[in-house]
Every structure is written in C-alpha cells, then in structure tokens.
N, C-alpha and C positions, 0 to 999 in steps of 0.2 A: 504493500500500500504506500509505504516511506519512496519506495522508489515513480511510480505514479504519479505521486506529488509536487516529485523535481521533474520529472518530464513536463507534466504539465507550467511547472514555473520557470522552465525553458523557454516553454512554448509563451508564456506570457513576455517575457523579455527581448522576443524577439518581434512582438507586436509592435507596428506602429504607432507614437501618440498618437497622432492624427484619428481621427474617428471618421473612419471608412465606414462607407452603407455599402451593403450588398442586395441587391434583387432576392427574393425568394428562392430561384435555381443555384444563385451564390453560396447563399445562406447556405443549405442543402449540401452543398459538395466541402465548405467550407468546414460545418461542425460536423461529417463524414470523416472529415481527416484530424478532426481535433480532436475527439473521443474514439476514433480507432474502431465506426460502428457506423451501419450505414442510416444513415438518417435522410429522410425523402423530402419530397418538397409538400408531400399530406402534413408529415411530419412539423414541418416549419409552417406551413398554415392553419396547422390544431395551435402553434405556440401563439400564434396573432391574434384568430379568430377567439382564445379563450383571455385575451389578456396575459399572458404568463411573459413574452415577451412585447415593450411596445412598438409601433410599426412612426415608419415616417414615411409620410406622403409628399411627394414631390411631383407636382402637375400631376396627378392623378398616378402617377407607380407610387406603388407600396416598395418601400426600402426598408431595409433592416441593419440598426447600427450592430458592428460587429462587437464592439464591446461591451454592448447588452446581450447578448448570443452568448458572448464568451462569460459572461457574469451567471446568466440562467445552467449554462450547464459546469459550469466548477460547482455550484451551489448545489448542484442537484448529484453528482455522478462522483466529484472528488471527496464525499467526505461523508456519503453512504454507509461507506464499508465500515469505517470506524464509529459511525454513530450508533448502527446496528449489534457492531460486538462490543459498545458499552453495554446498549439495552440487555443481548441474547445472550454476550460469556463470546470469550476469546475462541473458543472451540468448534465454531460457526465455520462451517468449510465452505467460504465464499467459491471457491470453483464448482463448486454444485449450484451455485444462482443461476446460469446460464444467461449471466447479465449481457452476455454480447448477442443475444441473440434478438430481433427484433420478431414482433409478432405474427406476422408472416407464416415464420418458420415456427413458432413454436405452436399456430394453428392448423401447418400444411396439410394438403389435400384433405382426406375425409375424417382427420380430427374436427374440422367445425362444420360436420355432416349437420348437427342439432346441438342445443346448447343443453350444457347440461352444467348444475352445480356441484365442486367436490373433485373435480376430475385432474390429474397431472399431466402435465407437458409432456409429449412422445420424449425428449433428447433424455429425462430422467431415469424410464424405462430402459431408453437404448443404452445408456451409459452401464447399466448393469447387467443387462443382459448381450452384448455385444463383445467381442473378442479380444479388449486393450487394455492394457494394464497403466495404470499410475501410479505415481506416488499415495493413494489414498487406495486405489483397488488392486491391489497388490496379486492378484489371480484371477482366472476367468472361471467363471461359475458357469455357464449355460455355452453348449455349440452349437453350430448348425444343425438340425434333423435332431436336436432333445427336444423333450414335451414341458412346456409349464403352463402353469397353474395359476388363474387369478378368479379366486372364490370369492370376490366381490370386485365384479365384473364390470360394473357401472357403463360406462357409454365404449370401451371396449378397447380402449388405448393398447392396453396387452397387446390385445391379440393383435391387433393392426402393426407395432410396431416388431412383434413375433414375428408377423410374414416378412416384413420386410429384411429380418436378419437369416431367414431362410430356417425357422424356428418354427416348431409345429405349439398351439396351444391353444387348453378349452377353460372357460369362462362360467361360471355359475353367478347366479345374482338371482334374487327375489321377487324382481320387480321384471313382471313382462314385456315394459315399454323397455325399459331398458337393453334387455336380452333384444328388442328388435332391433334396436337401435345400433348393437354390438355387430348384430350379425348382418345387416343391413350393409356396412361398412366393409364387411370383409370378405363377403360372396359374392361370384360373378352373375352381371346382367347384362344381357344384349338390348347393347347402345343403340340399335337402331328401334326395337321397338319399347326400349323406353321412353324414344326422343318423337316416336309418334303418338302415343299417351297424351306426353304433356304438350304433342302442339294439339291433340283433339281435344284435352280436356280443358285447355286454357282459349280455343272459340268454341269451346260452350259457353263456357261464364261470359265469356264478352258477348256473347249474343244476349243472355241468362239479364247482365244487368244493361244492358242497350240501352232497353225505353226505361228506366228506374231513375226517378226523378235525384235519389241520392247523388250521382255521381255529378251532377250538372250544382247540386247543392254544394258536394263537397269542394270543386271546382271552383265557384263562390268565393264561398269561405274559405279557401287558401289564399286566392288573389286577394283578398283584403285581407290579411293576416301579413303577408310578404309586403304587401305596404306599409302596411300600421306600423311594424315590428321596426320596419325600415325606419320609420318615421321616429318612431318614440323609444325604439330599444334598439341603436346600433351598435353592431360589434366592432370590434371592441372595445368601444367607446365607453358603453352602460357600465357592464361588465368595470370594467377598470374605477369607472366613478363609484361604484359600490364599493369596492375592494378600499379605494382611500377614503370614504365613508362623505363622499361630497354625492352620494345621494340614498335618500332612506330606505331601503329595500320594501319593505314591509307596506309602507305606505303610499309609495310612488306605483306599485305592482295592484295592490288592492285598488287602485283611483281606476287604473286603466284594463284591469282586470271586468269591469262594472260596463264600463264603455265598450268594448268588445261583446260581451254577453246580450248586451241591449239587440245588436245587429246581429249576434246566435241566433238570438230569436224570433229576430224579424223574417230570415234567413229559411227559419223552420216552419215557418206558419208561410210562406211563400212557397215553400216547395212541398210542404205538407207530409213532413219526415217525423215517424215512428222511430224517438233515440231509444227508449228502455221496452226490454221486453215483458212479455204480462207476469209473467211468473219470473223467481228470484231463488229459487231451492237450490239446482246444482251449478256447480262451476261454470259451465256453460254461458245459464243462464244470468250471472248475475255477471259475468268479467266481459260480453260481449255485444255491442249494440243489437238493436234490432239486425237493421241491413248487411251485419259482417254475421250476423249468427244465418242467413238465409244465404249468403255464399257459399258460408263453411258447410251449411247442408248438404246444398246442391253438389259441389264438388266432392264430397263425401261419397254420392250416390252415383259419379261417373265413375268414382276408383273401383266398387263395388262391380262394374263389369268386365273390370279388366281380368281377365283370364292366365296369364303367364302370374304365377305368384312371386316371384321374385323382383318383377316389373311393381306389383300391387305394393311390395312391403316399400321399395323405395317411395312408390309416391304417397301412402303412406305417412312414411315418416319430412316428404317436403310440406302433406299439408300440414302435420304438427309445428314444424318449423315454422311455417305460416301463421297458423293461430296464436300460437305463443307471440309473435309479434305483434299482433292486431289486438292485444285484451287492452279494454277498455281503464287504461291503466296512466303515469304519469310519465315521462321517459325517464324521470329519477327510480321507479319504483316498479320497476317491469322482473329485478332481481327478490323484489319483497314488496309482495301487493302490500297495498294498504287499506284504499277503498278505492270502487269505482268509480272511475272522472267519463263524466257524459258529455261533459260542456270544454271550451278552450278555456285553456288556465293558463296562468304566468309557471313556465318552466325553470327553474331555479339552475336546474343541470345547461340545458343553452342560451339562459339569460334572454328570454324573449315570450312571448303569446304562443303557447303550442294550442293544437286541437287534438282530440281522438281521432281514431280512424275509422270511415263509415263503409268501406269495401276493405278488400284482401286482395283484389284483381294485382295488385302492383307489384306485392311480396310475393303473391304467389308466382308469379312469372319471371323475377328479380331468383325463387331461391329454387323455381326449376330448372333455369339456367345454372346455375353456381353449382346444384348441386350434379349437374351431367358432368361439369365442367373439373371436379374435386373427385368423384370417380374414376373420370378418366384416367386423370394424373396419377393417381394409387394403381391403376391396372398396368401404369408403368412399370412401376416399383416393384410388384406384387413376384411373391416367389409361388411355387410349387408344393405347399406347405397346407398344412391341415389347420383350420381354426374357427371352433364356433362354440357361440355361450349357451347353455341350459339355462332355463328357468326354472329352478329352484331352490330350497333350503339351503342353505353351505352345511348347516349343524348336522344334516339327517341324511344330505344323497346319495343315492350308490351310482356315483359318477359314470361307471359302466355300464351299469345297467340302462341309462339313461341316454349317453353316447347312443348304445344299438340301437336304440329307437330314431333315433333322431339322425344320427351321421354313421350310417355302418363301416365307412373302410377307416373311417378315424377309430372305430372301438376297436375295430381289427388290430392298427398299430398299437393302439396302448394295451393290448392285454400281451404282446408282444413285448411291448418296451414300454418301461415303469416309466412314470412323470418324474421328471429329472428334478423340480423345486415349483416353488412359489414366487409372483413379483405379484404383489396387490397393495390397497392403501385401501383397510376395511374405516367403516362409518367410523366418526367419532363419536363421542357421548357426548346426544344431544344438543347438536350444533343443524341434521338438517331430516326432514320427513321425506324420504327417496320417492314415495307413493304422491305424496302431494307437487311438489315441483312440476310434477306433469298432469295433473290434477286433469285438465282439460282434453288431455290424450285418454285417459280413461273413462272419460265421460261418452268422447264422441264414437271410442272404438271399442267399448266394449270390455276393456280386460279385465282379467278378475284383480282384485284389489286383495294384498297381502298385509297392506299397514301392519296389523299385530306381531307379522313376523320378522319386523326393521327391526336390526340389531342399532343402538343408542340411536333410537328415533330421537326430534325434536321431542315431541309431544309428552315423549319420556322424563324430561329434564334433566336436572347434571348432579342430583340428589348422591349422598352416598348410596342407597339401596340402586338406583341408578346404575351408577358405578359398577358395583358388585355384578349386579345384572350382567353389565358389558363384559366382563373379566370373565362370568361364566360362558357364555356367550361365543369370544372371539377363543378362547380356551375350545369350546366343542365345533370348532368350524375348524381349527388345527388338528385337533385328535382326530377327526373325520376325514380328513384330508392325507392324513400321515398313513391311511390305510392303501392308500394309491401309489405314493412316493416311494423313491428307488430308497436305499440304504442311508446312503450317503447322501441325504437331499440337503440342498439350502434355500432356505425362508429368507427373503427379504419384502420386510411389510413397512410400509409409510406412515408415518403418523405422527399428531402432535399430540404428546405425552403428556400436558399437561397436570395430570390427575395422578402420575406416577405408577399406572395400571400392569406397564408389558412386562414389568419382570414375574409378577405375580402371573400374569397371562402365560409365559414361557415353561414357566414353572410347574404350571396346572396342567398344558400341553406334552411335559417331559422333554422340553426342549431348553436350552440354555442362550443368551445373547450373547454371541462373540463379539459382533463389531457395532458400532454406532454410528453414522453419519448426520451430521446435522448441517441442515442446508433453511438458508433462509430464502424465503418465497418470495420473488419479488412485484408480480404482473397476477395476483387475487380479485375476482370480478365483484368480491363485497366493495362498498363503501370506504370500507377501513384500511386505508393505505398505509397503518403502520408496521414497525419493528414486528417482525412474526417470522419464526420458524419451523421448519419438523424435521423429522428423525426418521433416517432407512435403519429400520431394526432388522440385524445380521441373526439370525435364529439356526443352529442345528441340533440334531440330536443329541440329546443330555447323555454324556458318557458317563455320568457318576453314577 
C-alpha cells in the first residue's frame, strides 16, 4: 500500500500547476492510466451527472478540470485499503477485492442472466477453483473433469464458472426459481428459435397494447417530466446545491412534488387510466399497476405455447427479469420494497421527478435482447462439462438418487467418480428470505413455495435460538453432503462470520478449519457502502 502511495505522489509531482481541462474522452483515458484501471467515458459521466466531480462548461462542452479528477480519485482508491484494515484487522487479504476489476467483468455474460440478492463474483469462485497457485493459495484443490458441489446453489455462479474451467458440477438449492435460474444459465438452447419467440412474442404485445390509451398517457407524462426536471432539477447542478446545503431538500422537492401531481392527474382523467388494481392480496397485485399487470399477463400466456422447453424456461426467466423491473416501486427501493408508488415522486437516488412505469413493452425487449446476446457469449466459453442444480433440501437429499431422475449421464459419472469438494456461500443468519426476493416469480409461475425450509431466513431473525438453529442446520447440509465426497474432499464455504458460528459448525460436521481467507467486498448492491468483509472457510476432514 506504502509503495502505491509514492507512485501515486510521483505521479502528482509530475502534474502541471497549470489547471488543465480535459473533455470527457480525456478524462477517460487520463484517470485509465492514473489508477492503472480502465475507466470509460459512462464512467466519467456517472462522476458529472451525480455531482461527485464538478464539470466546466465552456460555450456549451463540458470540461473537466484535471485536478478535480485527480482529487476525487486519490480520495476514493488511495486510502481505501488502509481505512478498511483499520475498520476489519490487518488480516484482510486485499488481493481477494478484485478491486481492479470493473463491473463489466465481474457481471460477464450470463452472471446478470437475472438479479439476484447474496450472490458472489464469478473471478472469486475461479480463483479457487482454477489451477494457480499464490502466495495465499498455496495448492490447487479442484482439476479439470472433478465434480463439485454447491448445496446452496442460488443463481448458479458454481456451476457456470465450473464449465468454464472444464469442471463438471451439480447445485442443490430450495428455492425452484432459483434452481431455474441456475440451470437456465448453463444449458444449451437453439439460438434460432429462441430469437423467433421473442421476435413473435414481443409483436404480440405491440399489437396487444397498440390502441391502449396508456402508452400515449405514459408518452405524456414523460415529455413533461424531461422538461420540468430540466427546468427545476438540473444535473448536476441540484444535486450539488443540496450536497452544500444552498438548497433545502425536503422542502424544495415537496413544493414541486405537488405541482407535478396536479398534471398526474389531469393526465389520468384525460386519458382515462386505471393506476391501482381492484384487489391488493398477492404480490402481484399490490407491486404492479393496472396496465403493467395486463402485459405481464398476456405475455405470460404466449410463453405458455411455446413448445421446445428449454426455449420456454429462458423466456421465462427474461419475463421475471422484466417484472422485477416494472414493480410499482421507487428506483431507491427496487433492492427493498417499501411501499407502492403509483404517482411521480421526487427521486432522491437521480435527484429529479421520476414516474412509475405503466407498460413492460420497453424492458421486455431491452432484456430479450441482452439476454440472447449474454448467452451467446457463454456458449463461447462453454466447455464439454456436466452441470445442473436440483431443487431440493441440502439437509435431506440423496443427490443420486435425484441426478437419475433428472440428468442420467451426469449420475452415471458420479456414481463412477466421487465429488471431489465443495465451493458454496450458504445463507447467513437472517440477513435475506431466498423465497421472497422473487416473491412475484412465484406468484405468476406457479412454484411451490418452501419459505419454512430457508436455512437463516430473514423472517427468522438473528436471535440466539436463531443462531443455534443455523449451526444445526448448515452442520446437517455438510454431514449430508460428506456422504457423496471423495476421501480427501475440500470445503470451501463463504461467509460472514459475524456471530462466531463455523467452528462450532465444522465441529458438528466432523470437519476441522485449516485455512481462512478474509476478503473485503467491495461492489455490494445494498445501500451500505461500508467497511465489510467475509471469510472463505478452508474445511476438511477432522483427523483427530
């Protein structure tokens, strides 16, 4: 880190006083070479557009002084690492951050198949399961053509990054969406009549909402939203005035919050728009306007005729991805409903008048695209390798037995060849409800719903009996597990320790911790951009 420092105070000394502007494309290629990390020109117009860096306007280009550039990132990138192993303990294995990597890369191809809460970065996986040694992983645990093991399977990172290492492995998880989700990701589907689907199903809907007076409503209502917003809330002008507190947030947003609303609903009695639907009982109902709940229908019932099942689960899972975007929700609080917003509200997150959304037409054709396009890219990569998740218990299944049902020539290998280990990152205690996050995937498609059998659900709490709970819990998904594993197996499971649980867990398992890695998480999709780390716990069998 000490050395870092003097580079970087190299690099300052060889700065010009002079205060040089650069164009955004400068900018870009300029702080590329100063943090030794690529940084885009999105990049440097997220630092404008939010205020974080100020811009100068010169006849109408936007400039950017270069030692504000160079102020925003020493402040942000040199002095991280040290602030963090105040917080976390010197013991914090900053090379496990994967700080050089931009999100891009740590969302490639069909990692951001669907969003999911709880899930880790592919490079973290590959770094342990891939064939290099460092200074920290001092041997290689998994090769080519071994089988592993992730009993809490979630959105299916394993296995995807399994195939990629030319690694065969299968996935148990609880929760059905999830299991489609995994497997959706890793199975092959012919590109051409998945790419006739979604061009048939998406002129349906544009026929579907044609004459529907909503979209000429929503239409409307944008164009004077991009005015208003222009007018009374520019970026990053507002934004900035807030932040020095030369304007009152609270009061200046309520004034004009009122004003907007007025023309809501001039807006809605013109065009004669049903926003809430009649009934309010399931998720559905209560997170989606009228007219985005009568899309989601209809599009529902043309997947329904699709025939090739493997075509069906992809679209499937784009119109989940879809819905989850359209809930009737704030764009601060799309991570953590709160309640439903029906009307335009002042956005706190883009510092401006947002509206809800009264179709899907936009997303859905926005994530049938991406997601042909994120496919593809994997069927590049993809090796010759076996991999898919089971839906069920981790505590109770007979993984075999279950394999033959579902994937015959994969049961065939492993009754042949023993599962080499484990790489998973089970639930923590009472941080998230696996069942609920997709809450609206279950509603519209039918899965059976397991809630009771989430190991440290939310709803659970973080109580000692809690606690215990989980210990017994993440204890019988090991024991159960260990009846598949070769001899010699190695567990590496993720976690954040806080509660002091895995050695008690290890213990109950008949397994012992050899190693510890502790890596601090930098790029978390909560709220909470603080100091926070976890733990790859190194587990094999207990020779005592």
């Amino acid at each position: 880190m000490e050395k870092q420092l003097q580079i970087n105070t190299i690099k300052e000394e060889k700065i010009s006083e002079t205060s040089t502007l650069f164009t955004i494309r400068e900018a870009a290629d300029f702080a590329s070479k100063y943090i030794n990390k690529n940084v885009t020109v999105s990049n440097i117009t997220y630092l404008l557009n939010y205020g974080r860096v100020p811009k100068v306007d010169n006849n109408g280009l936007t400039l950017i002084s270069k030692q504000e550039l160079i102020k925003y990132y020493e402040n942000f990138y040199g002095r991280r690492e040290l602030d963090w192993k105040k917080k976390l303990g010197d013991d914090l294995n900053w090379s496990l951050s994967f700080e050089h990597l931009k999100e891009a890369e740590t969302t490639k191809h069909v990692h951001r198949l669907h969003p999911y809460k709880g899930k880790y970065i592919p490079q973290l996986v590959e770094y342990f399961l891939d064939g290099h040694t460092d200074e920290f992983k001092k041997q290689v645990f998994f090769n080519k053509e071994d089988i592993v093991l992730d009993p809490f399977c979630g959105s299916g990172t394993t296995l995807v990054q399994a195939n990629e290492l030319g690694i065969h492995a299968i996935g148990v998880d609880i929760s059905a969406f999830n299991a489609l989700i995994s497997n959706v990701k890793i199975s092959k589907v012919d590109f051409t009549e998945l790419y006739q689907e979604t061009e048939r199903i998406s002129k349906a809907l544009k026929k579907f909402v044609a004459n529907s007076s909503h979209l000429a409503f929503e239409k409307e209502l944008a164009e004077f939203l991009t005015d208003y917003d222009k007018k009374y809330f520019p970026s990053p002008e507002f934004k900035i005035k807030v932040r020095k507190k030369e304007i009152d947030e609270e009061s200046y947003t309520e004034l004009h919050e009122k004003i907007v609303l007025k023309k809501f609903y001039e807006l809605i009695t013109k065009y004669q728009i049903k926003v809430k639907q009649d009934k309010q009982n399931t998720f559905l109902e209560k997170w989606y306007l009228q007219t985005v709940r009568n899309e989601i229908d209809f599009v529902f019932e043309q997947i329904k005729e699709v025939q090739d099942l493997q075509v069906k689960n992809v679209l499937t899972v784009i119109l989940s991805r879809t819905i989850r975007s359209c809930r009737a929700t704030t764009h601060a609080d799309l991570a953590t409903l709160v309640e439903p917003v029906t009307t335009p509200y002042y956005c706190a997150k883009h510092g401006k008048i947002c509206k809800p959304l009264f179709s899907i037409l936009s997303w859905w054709e926005r994530y049938c695209k991406d997601t042909i396009q994120r496919l593809a890219e994997f069927s590049k990569l993809r090796t010759n390798t076996f991999q898919y998740c089971l839906n069920g218990n981790s505590e109770t299944i007979d993984i075999l037995a279950e394999l033959e049902k579902k994937h015959f020539d994969f049961y065939e290998l492993v009754k042949q060849k023993k599962i080499r280990g484990i790489f998973s990152s089970p639930p923590y205690v009472g941080l998230i409800d696996y069942h609920e996050q997709h809450a609206y995937a279950y509603d519209l498609f039918g899965f059976e719903r397991k809630d009771e059998q989430e190991i440290g659900s939310m709803s659970k709490k973080q109580t000692k009996q809690a606690q215990q709970d989980y210990v017994k819990a993440i204890a019988n998904v090991l024991n159960n597990c260990k009846k598949f594993l070769a001899d010699d197996y190695d567990v590496f499971l993720v976690a954040n320790d806080k509660f002091n649980l895995y050695s008690q867990i290890a213990e109950m398992a008949g397994m012992q911790i050899v190693n510890q890695y502790k890596r601090p998480v930098l790029n978390r999709t909560e709220k909470d951009k603080g100091a926070y780390s976890e733990i790859i716990f190194h587990l094999k069998r207990n020779s005592i």
